[in-house]
N, C-alpha and C positions, 0 to 999 in steps of 0.2 A: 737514514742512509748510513751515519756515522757507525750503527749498530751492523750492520750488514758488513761492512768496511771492517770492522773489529775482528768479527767471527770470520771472515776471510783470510784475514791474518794470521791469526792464530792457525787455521785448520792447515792451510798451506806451511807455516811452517812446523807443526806437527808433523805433516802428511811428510816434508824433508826431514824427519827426525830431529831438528833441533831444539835444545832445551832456551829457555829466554837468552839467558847471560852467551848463552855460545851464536845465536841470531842475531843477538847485541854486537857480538864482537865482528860480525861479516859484513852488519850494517854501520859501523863505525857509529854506535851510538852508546847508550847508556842501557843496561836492562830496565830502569824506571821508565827513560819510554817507551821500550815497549810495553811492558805492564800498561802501561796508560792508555795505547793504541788500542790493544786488546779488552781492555776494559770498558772503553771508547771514553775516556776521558780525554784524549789529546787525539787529533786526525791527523799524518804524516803530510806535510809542504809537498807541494808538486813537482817536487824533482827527488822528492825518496820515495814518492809514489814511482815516479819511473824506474827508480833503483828497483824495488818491490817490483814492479810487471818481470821488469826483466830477472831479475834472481826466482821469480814465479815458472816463468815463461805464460805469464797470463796479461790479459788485457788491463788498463788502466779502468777501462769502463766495468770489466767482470769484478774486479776489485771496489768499485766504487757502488756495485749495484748497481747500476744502472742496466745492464744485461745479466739474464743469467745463466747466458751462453757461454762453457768452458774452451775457449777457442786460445789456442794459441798466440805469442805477439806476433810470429810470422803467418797469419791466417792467408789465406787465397793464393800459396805459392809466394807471397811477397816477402823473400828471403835477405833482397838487397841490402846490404848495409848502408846509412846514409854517409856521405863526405862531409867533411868538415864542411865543405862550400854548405852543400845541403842543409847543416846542424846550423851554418850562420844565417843562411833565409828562411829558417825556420825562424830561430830566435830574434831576427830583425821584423818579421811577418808578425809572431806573437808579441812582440815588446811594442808594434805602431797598435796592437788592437787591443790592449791591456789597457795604455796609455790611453786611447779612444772611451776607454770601459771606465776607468777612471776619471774622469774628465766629465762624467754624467752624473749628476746631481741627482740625488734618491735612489743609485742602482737598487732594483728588486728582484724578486725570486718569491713567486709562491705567494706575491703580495704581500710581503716583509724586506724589509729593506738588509741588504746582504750583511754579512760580519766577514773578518778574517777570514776565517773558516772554511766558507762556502766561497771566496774569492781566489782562494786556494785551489776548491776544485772546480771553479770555473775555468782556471788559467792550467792545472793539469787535463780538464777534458779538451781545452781547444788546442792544447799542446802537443795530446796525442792527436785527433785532427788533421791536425797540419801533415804532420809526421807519417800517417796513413795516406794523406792525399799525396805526397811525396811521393811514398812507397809506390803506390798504383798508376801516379804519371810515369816515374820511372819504368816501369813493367809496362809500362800500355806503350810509351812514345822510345823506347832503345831498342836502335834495330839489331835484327838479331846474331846481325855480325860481331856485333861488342858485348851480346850476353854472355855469359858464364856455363 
């Protein structure tokens, strides 16, 4: 997966024209990691993966391989930006089922017991998640006197 994730990386920020060091500088980071991401030696924490979707305009899961449907982050008309209220029941939602996740003695994956790594992108795929489920209650349940 990490390899998939690397070569995504890379191609999309090619595909924006940017060279490392100048990618480096919009992601506020160091051009060493990204060399590393790219190389798949280091995989981006779940909240530069969101930075990444969003600077992409790509899914967290397209990026992760886990699909490899090139769908946009606002897929199905869900355009809605989330509110802060919104961003804190998310993050209160994912921090009680982290803490759940956490709390389980031998988590596994694949029948190996997880690392960093893959805890990482446990907690970015259930982050977007949440975040999609948001999106689509929002759009299904606002009437459409308060749409936009």
């Amino acid at each position: 997966m990490s390899n998939t994730l690397s070569e995504r990386i890379k191609q999309r920020r090619l595909l924006l024209g940017y060279n490392q060091p100048e990618f480096a500088k919009i992601m506020n980071i160091s051009k060493q990691t990204v060399s590393n991401w790219e190389n798949g030696n280091r995989t981006p924490d779940a909240e530069t993966l969101s930075k990444l979707s969003d600077l992409f305009s790509l899914s967290v899961d397209f990026l992760l391989g886990i699909t490899d449907i090139v769908t946009p982050t606002d897929i199905n008309g869900l355009q809605q930006q989330l509110t802060k209220k919104d961003e804190k029941d998310i993050e209160k939602t994912l921090n009680r089922t982290l803490e759940m996740l956490e709390n389980q003695e031998g988590l596994m994956l694949s029948g190996e017991l997880i690392d960093e790594d893959d805890f990482e992108l446990i907690k970015a795929a259930i982050q977007n998640g949440l975040e999609y489920a948001k999106k689509v209650n929002k759009k299904k349940f606002t009437p459409k006197k308060f749409k936009k």
